[in-house]
C-alpha positions as CSV (number, residue, x, y, z in Angstrom):
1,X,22.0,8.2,19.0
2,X,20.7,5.1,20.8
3,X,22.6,1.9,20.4
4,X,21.6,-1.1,21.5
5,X,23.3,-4.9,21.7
6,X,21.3,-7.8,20.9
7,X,20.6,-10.3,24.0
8,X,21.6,-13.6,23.4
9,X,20.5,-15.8,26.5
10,X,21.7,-12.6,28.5
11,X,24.9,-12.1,27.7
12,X,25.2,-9.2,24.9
13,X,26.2,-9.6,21.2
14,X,27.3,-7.8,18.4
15,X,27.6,-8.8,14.6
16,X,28.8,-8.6,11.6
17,X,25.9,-6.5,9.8
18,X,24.5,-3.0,11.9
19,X,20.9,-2.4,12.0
20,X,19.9,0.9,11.5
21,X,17.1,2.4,13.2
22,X,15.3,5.7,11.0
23,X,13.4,8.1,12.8
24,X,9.8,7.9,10.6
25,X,9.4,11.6,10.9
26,X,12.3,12.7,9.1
27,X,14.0,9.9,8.1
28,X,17.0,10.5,10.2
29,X,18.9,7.7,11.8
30,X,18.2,7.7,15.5
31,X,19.7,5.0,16.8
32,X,21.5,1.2,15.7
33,X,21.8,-2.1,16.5
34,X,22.8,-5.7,15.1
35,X,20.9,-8.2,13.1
36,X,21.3,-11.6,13.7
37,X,20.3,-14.6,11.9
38,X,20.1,-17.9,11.6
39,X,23.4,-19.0,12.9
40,X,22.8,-18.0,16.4
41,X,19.5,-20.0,16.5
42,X,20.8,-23.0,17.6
43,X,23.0,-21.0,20.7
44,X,19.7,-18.9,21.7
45,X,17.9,-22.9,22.2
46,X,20.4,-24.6,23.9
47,X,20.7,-21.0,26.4
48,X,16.8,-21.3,26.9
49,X,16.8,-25.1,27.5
50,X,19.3,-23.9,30.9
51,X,16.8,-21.1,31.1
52,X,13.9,-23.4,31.7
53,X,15.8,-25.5,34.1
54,X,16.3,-22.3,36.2
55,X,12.9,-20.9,36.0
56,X,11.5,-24.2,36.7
57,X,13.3,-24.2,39.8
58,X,12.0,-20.7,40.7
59,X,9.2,-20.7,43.3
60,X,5.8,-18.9,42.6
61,X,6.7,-16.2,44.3
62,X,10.2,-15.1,43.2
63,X,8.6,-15.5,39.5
64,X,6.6,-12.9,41.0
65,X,9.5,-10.0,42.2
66,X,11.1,-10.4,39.4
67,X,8.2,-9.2,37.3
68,X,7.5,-7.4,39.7
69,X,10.5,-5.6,39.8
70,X,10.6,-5.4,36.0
71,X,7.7,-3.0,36.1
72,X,9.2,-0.7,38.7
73,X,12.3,-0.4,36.8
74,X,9.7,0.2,33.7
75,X,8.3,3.1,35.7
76,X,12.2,4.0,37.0
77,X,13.1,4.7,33.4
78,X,9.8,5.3,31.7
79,X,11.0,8.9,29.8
80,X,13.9,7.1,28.2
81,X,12.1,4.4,27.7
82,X,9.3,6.5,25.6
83,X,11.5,8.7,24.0
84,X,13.3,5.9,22.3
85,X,9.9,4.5,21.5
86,X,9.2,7.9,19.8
87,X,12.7,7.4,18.0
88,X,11.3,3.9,16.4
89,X,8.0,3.8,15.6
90,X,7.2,7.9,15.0
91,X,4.2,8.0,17.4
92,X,3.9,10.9,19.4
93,X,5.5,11.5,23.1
94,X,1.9,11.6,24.8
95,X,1.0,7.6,23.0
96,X,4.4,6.6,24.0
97,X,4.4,7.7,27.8
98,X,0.7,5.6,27.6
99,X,2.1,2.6,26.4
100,X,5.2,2.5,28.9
101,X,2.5,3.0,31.1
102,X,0.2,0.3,29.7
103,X,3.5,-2.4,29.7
104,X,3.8,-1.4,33.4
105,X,0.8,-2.3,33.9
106,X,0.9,-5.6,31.5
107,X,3.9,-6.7,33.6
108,X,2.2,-6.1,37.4
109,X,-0.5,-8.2,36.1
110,X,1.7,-11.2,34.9
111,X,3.7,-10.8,38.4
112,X,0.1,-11.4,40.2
113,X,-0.9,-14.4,37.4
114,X,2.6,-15.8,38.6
115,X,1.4,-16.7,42.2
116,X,-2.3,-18.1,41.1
117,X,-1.8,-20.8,38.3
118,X,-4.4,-23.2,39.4
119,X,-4.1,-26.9,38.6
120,X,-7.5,-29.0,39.7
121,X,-9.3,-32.1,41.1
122,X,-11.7,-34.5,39.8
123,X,-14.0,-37.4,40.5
124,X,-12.3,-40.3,39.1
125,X,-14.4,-42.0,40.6
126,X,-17.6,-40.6,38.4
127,X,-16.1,-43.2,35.9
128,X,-17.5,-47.0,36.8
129,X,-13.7,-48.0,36.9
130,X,-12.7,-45.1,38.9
131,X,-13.4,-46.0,42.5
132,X,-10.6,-45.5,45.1
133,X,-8.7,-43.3,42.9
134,X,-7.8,-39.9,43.0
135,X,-7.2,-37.6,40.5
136,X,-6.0,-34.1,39.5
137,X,-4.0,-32.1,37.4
138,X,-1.6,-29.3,37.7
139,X,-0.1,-26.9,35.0
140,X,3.6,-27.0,33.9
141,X,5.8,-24.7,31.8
142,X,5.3,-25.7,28.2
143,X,9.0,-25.3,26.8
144,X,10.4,-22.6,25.0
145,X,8.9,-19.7,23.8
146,X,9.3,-17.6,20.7
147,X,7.8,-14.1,20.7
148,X,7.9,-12.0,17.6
149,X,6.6,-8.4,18.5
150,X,5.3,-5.6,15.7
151,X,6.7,-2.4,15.4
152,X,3.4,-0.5,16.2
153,X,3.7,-1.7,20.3
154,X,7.1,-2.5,20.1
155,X,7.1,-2.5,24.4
156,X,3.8,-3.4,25.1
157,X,2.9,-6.2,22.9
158,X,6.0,-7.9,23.7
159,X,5.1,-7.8,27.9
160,X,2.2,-9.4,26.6
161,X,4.6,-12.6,25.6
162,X,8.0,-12.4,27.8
163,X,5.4,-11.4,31.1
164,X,2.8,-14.3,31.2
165,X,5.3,-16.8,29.6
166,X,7.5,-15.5,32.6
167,X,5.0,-16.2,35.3
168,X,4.7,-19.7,33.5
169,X,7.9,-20.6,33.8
170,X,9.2,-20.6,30.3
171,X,11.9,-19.1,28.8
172,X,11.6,-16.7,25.7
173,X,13.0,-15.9,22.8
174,X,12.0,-12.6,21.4
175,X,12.5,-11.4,17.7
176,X,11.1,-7.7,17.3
177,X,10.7,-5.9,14.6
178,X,13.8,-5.2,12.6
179,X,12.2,-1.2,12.8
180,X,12.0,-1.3,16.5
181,X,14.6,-3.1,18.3
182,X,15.4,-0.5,20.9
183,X,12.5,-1.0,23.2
184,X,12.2,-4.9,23.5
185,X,16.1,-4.9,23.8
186,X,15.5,-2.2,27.0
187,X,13.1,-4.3,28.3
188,X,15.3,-7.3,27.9
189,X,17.8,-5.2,30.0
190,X,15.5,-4.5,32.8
191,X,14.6,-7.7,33.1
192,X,17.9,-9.2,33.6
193,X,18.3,-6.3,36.2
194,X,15.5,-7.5,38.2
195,X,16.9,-11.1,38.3
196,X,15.6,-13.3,35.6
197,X,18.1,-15.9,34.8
198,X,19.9,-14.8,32.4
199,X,19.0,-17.6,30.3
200,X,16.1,-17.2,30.2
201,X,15.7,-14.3,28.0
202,X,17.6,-13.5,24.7
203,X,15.9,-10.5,22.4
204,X,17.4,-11.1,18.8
205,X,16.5,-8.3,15.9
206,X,16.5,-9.8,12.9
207,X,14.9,-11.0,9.6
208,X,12.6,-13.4,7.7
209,X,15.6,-16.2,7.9
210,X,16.0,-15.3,11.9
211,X,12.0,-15.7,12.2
212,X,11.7,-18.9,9.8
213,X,14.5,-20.7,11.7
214,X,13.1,-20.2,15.4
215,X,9.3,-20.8,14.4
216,X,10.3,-23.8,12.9
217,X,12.8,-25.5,15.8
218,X,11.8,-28.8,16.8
219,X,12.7,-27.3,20.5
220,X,10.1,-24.3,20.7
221,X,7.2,-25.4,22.0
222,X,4.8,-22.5,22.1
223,X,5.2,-19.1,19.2
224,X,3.7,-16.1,19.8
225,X,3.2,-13.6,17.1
226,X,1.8,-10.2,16.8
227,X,1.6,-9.4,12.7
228,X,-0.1,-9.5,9.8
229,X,-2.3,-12.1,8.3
230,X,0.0,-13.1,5.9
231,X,3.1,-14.1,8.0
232,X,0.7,-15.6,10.2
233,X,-0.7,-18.0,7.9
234,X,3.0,-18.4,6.7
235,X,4.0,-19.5,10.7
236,X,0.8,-21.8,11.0
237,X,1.7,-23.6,8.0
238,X,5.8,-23.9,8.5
239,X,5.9,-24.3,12.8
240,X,5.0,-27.9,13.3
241,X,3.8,-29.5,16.1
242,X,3.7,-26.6,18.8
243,X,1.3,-24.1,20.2
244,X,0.5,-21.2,18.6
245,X,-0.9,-17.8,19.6
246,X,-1.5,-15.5,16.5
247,X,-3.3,-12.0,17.3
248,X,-3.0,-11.0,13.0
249,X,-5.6,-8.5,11.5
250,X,-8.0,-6.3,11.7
251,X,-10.8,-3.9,9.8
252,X,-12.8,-2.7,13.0
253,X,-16.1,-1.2,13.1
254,X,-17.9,1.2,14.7
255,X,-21.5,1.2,14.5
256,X,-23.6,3.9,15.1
257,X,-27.3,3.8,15.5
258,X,-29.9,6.5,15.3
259,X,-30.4,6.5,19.0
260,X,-26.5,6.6,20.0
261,X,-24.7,9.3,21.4
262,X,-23.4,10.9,18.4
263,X,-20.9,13.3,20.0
264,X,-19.4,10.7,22.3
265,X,-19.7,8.0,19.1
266,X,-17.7,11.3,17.0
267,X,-15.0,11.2,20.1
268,X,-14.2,7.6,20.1
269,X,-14.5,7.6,16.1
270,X,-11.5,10.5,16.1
271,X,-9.4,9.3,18.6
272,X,-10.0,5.2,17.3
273,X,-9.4,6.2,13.8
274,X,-6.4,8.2,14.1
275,X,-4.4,7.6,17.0
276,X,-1.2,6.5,16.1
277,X,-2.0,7.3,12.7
278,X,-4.3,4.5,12.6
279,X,-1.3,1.8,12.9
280,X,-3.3,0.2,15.6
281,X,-4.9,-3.6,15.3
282,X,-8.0,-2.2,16.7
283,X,-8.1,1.0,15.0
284,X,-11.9,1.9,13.6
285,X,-11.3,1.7,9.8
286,X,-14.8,1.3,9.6
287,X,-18.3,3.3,10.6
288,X,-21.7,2.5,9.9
289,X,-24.0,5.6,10.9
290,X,-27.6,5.2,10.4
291,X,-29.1,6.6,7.6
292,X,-31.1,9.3,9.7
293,X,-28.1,10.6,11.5
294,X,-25.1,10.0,9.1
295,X,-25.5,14.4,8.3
296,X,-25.4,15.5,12.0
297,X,-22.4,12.7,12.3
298,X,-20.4,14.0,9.8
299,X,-20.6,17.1,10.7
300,X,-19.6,16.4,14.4
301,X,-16.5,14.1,12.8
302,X,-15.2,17.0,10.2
303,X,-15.1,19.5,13.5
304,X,-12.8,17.3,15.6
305,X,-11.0,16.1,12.9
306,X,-10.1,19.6,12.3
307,X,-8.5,20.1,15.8
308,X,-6.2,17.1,15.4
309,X,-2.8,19.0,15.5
310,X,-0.2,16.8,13.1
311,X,3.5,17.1,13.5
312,X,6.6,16.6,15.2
313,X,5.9,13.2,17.3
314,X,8.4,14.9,20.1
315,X,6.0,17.9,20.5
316,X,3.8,17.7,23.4
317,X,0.8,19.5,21.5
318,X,1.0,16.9,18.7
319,X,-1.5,14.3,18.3
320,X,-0.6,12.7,15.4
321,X,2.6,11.4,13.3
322,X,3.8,10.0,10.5
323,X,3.6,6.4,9.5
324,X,6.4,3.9,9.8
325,X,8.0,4.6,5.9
326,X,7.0,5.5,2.6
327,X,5.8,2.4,1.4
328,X,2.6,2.1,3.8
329,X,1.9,5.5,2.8
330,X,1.8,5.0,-0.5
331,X,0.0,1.8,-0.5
332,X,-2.7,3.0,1.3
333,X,-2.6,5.7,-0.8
334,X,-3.5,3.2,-4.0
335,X,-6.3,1.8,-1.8
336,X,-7.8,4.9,-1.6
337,X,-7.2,5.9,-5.4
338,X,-9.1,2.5,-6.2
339,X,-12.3,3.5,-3.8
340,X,-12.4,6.6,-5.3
341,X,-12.4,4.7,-8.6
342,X,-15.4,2.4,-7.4
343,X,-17.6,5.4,-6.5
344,X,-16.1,6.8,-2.7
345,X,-15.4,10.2,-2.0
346,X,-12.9,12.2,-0.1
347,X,-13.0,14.2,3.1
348,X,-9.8,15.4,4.2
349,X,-10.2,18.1,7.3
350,X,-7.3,18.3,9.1
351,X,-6.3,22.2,9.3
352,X,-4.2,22.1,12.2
353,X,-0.8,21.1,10.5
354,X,2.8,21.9,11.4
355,X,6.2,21.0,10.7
356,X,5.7,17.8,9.1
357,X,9.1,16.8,7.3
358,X,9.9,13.6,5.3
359,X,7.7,10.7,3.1
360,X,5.8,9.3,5.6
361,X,2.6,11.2,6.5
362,X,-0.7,10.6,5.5
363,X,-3.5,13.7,6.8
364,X,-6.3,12.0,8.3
365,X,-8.9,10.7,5.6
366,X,-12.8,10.1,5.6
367,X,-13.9,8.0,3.0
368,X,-17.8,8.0,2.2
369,X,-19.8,5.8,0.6
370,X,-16.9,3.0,-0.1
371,X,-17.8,0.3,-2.4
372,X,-17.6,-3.3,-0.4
373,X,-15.2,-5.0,-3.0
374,X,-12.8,-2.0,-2.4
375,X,-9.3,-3.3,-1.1
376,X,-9.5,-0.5,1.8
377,X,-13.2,-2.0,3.1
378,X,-11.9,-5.4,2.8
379,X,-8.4,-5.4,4.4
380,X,-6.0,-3.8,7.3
381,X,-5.1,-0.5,5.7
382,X,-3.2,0.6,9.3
383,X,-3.6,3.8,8.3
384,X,-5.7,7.4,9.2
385,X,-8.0,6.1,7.2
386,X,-11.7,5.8,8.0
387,X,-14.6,4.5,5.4
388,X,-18.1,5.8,6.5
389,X,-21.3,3.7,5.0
390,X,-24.7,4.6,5.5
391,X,-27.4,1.6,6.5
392,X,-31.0,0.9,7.3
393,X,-31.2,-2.1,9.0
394,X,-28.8,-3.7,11.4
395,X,-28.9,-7.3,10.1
396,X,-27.3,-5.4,7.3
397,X,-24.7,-4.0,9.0
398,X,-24.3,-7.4,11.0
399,X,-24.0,-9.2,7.6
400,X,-21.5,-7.1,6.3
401,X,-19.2,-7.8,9.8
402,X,-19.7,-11.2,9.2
403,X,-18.9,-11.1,5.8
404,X,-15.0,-10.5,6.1
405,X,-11.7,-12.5,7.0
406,X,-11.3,-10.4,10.4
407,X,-13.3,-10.8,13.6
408,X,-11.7,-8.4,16.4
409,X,-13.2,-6.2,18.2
410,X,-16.4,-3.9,16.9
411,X,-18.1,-0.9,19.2
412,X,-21.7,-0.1,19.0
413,X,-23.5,3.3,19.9
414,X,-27.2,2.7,20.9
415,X,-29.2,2.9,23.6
416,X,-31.4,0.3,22.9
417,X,-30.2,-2.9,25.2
418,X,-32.0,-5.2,22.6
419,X,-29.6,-3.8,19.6
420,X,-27.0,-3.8,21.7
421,X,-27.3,-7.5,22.5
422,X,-28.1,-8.4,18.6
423,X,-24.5,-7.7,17.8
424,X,-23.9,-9.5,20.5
425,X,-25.6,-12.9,19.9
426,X,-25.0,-12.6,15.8
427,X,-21.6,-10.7,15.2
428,X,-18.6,-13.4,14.9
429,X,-15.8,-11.3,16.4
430,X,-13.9,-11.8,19.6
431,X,-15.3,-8.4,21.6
432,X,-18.3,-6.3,21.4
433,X,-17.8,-3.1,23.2
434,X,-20.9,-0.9,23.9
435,X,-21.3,3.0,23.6
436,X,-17.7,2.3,22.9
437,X,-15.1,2.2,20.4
438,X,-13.7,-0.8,19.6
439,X,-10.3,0.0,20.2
440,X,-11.0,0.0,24.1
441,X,-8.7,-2.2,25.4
442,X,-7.3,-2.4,28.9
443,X,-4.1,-4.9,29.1
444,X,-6.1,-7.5,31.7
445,X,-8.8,-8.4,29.2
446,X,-9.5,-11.4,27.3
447,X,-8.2,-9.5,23.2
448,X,-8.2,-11.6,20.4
449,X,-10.0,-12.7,17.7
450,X,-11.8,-15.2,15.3
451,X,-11.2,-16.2,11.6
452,X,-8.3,-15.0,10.4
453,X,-7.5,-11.9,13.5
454,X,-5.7,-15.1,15.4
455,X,-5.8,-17.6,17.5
456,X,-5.7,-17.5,21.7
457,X,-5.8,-14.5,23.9
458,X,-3.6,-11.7,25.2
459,X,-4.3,-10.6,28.9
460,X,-1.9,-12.1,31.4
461,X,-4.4,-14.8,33.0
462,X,-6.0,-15.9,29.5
463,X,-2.4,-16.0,28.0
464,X,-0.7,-18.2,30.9
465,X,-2.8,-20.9,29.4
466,X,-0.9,-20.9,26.5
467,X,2.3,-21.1,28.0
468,X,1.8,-23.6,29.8
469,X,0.4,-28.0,30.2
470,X,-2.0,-29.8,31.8
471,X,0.2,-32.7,33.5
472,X,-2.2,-35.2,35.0
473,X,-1.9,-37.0,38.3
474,X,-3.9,-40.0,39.1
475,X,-3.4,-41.8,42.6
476,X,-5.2,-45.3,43.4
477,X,-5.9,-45.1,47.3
């Protein structure tokens, strides 16, 4: 069993109340640690007001080793580290060797973005009143930070907050998931052992009255928050004054057009749909195939979802695992009972099954023909579950995009460079990814989203903006 101590400005804590941590593919407990709450807020802000004062003093370049650093010691310990992230979140041994991997990666990026933030000149003097003065700006560390991380990355998406806030100088304060607290709280570890002040971090599992309290302080300057759309509209309304970066939901889709590659398009629509058993924010829970290749497509997609091999998560052969608990499952399960109501059927292919245990598995689904006022075409199932809807005309499909709450990332199979760039110009989403799926993401891009999929962007160089100021400086010669 893994146990793991809460980190409370570095220094480790334990409470009153143990956290369990339940293994989603049998519903074993795996490991435990502590939840805190709102009582310790107050001590986490006044050890992250030291923190700042210590990482302010920190030169670019000693930002830089210790972030460095952080991702060797990633790399050092990268099997414990996946196994445990197996433990917590159920995915399988191959997804979480790639995102130890992929938080390596997201910390040597923040360690480069830690020697190059740019401040810049301007012409005062382009202003009548300007002449004989000189002016520029530089960026400072905006204050405290609060990162609250989902279970579904629980390493990855929090680098994306404690690295570029690091290489900006401020000092974080990370709530994870109360499901996955092993792998922030490692992380936390490693980077105290690569010589962050130890102020400067604290990682603090806990729940809504732990979130509520921090979000809230009058102290935190910037939150951070991976989640759903309905805590994130909670935080924009209850934080205050500070900056926010919300990356919230998703419905992606992949569109398909009668000149794409359809066995490449049936590739990325496998592996988009039902990685991780679709618990992904980019995952395609949408396709729209062309009317005159929608048969060859579905055939192509039945095959390979028959070779996905389900199981156990620690199984190197596996591709696919449970979901985090029973009550996803079986919420997603009423979606799909009310799109079946509304006219959808079911396709359910997966042959290649073997000893699944527990509540918490739902076999890869193809829904065809969904209704658009069905819950599951509307909203974020995170689930294996994939709608397929035939279309004619791409301002139709463009319209329908544009339609919903969520504007993420989409994928587009065609050849045709002029359809290519009309969902391009006309679709209101944050990427467009071309004879590719739109859960392509690599961990130095601009991600994020418009309407209600957030606000800001993750990628290391796009996300020290948020974390830090523009302090002007104006000199009269």
């Amino acid at each position: 069993m893994i146990v793991k101590k809460p980190i409370l400005g570095g220094e480790f804590i334990q409470t009153d109340v143990v956290l369990d941590v339940i293994y989603p593919y049998d519903n074993t407990k795996v490991g435990e640690s502590y939840v805190v709450n709102d009582s310790y807020v107050e001590k986490a802000i006044e050890k992250a007001k030291v923190g700042l004062k210590k990482l302010s003093s920190l030169s670019a370049f000693e930002k830089y080793e210790i972030l460095y650093k952080t991702s060797e010691l990633l790399r050092k310990n990268k099997e414990e580290i996946a196994r445990a992230i197996v433990y917590e979140v159920g995915k399988t041994i191959k997804e979480a060797r790639i995102e130890v991997d992929r938080a390596i990666e997201t910390f040597r990026f923040s360690a480069e973005e830690a020697k190059r933030i740019y401040g810049k000149t301007y012409p005062v003097d382009a202003h009548p009143n300007g002449k004989s003065k000189f002016g520029f700006y530089i960026r400072v560390p905006a204050g405290i930070v609060v990162a609250i991380s989902p279970f579904n990355f629980p390493l990855n998406l929090t680098a994306h907050k404690v690295g570029p806030a690091t290489a900006a100088g401020c000092p974080v304060i990370v709530k994870p998931s109360e499901k996955t607290p092993l792998s922030p709280i490692i992380m936390g570890e490693l980077l105290l052992e690569a010589g962050l002040p130890k102020e400067a971090i604290s990682v603090l599992p806990g729940y809504g009255d732990l979130g509520k309290a921090l979000t809230t302080h009058k102290d935190v300057r910037v939150v951070s928050f991976t989640g759903s759309k309905m805590v994130g509209e909670l935080i924009a309304k209850q934080a205050g004054i500070k900056k926010l970066v919300l990356e919230l939901g998703s419905n992606s889709a992949l569109v398909v057009h009668k000149d794409g590659d359809l066995e490449k398009a049936a590739i990325k629509a496998v592996q988009g749909g039902f990685s991780m058993a679709g618990q992904v924010c980019i995952s395609i829970q949408r396709i729209f195939v062309h009317e005159d290749v929608l048969e060859p497509f579905l055939r192509l997609l039945e095959e390979k979802i028959s070779n996905i091999k389900i199981g156990d998560p620690m199984d190197e052969e596996v591709d696919m695992g449970p979901m985090i608990d029973k009550n996803q499952v079986e919420k997603v399960k009423q979606w799909i009972k009310e799109a079946v109501g509304k006219g959808a059927k079911v396709v359910q292919k997966a042959k290649n099954i073997e000893n699944i245990k527990g509540t918490n598995y739902l076999l890869p689904t193809l829904l065809l023909d969904v209704d658009k006022d069905s819950t599951i075409f509307k909203e974020e199932a995170f689930a294996p579950v994939v709608n397929i809807n035939r279309y004619k005309d791409i301002d139709e499909v463009i319209s329908i995009i544009n339609e919903g709450d969520y504007g993420l990332q989409i994928g587009v199979y065609t050849k045709d460079i002029n359809v290519a760039m009309e969902f391009v110009r006309k679709c209101e989403v944050g990427g467009v990814n071309i004879n590719e799926g739109p859960n392509f993401r690599v961990d130095h891009m601009p991600y994020g989203g418009f309407k209600f999929s957030g606000i800001g962007r993750e990628g290391p160089s796009f996300a020290v903006e948020d974390y830090t100021e523009i302090k002007n400086v104006l000199i009269s010669i």
